[in-house]
C-alpha positions as CSV (number, residue, x, y, z in Angstrom):
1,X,116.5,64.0,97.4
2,X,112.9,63.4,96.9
3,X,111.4,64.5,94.2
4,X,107.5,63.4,94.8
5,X,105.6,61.5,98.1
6,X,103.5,58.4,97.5
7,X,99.6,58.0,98.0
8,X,100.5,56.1,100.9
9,X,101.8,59.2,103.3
10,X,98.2,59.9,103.9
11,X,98.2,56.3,105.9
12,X,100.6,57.5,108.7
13,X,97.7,58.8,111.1
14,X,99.6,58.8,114.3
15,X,102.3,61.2,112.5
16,X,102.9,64.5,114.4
17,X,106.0,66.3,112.5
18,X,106.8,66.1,109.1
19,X,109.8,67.4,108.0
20,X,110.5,67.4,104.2
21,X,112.8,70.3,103.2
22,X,115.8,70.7,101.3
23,X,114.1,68.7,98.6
24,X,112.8,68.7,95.0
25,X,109.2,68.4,95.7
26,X,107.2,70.3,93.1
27,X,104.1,69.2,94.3
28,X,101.8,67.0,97.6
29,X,99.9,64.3,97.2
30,X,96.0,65.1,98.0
31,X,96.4,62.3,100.4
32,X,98.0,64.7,102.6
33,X,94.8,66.0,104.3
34,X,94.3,62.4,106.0
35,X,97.4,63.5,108.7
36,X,95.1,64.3,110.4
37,X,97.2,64.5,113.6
38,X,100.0,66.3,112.4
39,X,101.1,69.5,113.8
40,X,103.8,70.4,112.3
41,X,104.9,70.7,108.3
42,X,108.1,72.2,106.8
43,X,108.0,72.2,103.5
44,X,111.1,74.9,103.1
45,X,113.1,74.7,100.4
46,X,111.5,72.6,97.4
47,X,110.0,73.8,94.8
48,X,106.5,73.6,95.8
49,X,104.0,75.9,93.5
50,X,101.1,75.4,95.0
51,X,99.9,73.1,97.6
52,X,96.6,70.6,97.5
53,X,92.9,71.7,98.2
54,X,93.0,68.8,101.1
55,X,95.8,70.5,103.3
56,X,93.0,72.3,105.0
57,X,91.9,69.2,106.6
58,X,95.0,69.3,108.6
59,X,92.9,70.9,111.5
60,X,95.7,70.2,114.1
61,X,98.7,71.8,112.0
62,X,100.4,74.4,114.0
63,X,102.9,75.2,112.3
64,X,103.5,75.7,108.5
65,X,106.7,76.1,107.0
66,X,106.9,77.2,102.8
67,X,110.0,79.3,102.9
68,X,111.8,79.7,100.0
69,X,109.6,77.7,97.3
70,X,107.9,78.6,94.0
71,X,104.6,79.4,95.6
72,X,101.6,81.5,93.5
73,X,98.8,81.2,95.5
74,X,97.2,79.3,98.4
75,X,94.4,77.1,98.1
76,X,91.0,78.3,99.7
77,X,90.8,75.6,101.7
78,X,93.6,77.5,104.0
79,X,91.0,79.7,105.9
80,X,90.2,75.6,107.2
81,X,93.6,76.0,109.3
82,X,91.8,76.9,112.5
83,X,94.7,75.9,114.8
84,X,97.7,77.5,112.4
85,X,100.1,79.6,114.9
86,X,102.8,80.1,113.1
87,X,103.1,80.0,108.9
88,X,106.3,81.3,106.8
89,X,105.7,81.7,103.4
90,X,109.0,84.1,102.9
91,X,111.0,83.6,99.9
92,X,108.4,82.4,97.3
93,X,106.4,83.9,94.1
94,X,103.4,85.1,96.1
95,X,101.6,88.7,94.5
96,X,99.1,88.7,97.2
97,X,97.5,86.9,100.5
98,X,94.0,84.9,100.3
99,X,91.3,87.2,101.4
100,X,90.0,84.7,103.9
101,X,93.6,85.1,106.1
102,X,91.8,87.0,108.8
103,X,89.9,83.3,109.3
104,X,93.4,81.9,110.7
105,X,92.1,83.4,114.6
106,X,95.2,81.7,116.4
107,X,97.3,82.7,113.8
108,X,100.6,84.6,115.5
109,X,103.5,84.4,113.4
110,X,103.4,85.3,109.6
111,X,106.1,85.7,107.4
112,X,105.7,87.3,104.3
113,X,109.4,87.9,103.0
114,X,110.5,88.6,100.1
115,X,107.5,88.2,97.8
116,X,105.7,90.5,95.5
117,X,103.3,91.0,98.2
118,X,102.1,94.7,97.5
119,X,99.3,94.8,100.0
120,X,97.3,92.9,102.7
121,X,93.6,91.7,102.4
122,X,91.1,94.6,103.7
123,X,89.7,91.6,106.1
């Protein structure tokens, strides 16, 4: 089980999929944002608490998958997302959604599941 991702992951340009769950990640490397090809991310079950500011460089990322994590908030870089389909944050620690949500235009799958979500962003 991995526990933590070298510097070094943000060297694999040509990397499309990355599929890292069932781990112990508690946290990304900032070096993250340099996939710049990747599309997809699954991140489910770790214990991620929040991710890095540089994830919203990811502007071919399609689909995002936090299920079942530790996560508190979302960085504000996530409105950055532009090509985000489909993103699953169920199962984590979340009390609301970034007001800047409505920016994810080809967004069409969210899951919100079991969180303490108690209402959306008016936007």
């Amino acid at each position: 089980m991995l526990s933590s991702l070298p510097e070094s992951i943000g060297e694999l340009k040509n990397l499309r999929e990355l599929n890292l769950s069932a781990n112990s990640l508690t946290s990304l490397p900032e070096s993250i944002g340099r996939l710049e090809n990747l599309s997809t991310l699954d991140l489910s079950y770790n214990s991620l608490e929040s991710l890095p500011e540089s994830i919203g460089q990811l502007k071919n990322l399609r689909d995002l998958h936090l299920y079942e994590n530790s996560m508190t908030n979302l960085p504000e870089s996530f409105e950055q997302l532009e090509n985000l389909v489909m993103l699953d944050l169920s199962v984590n620690q979340l009390s609301s959604l970034p007001e800047n949500i409505g920016q994810l235009k080809n967004l069409k799958e969210l899951f919100i599941a079991q969180n303490s979500i108690s209402q959306l962003p008016a936007s």
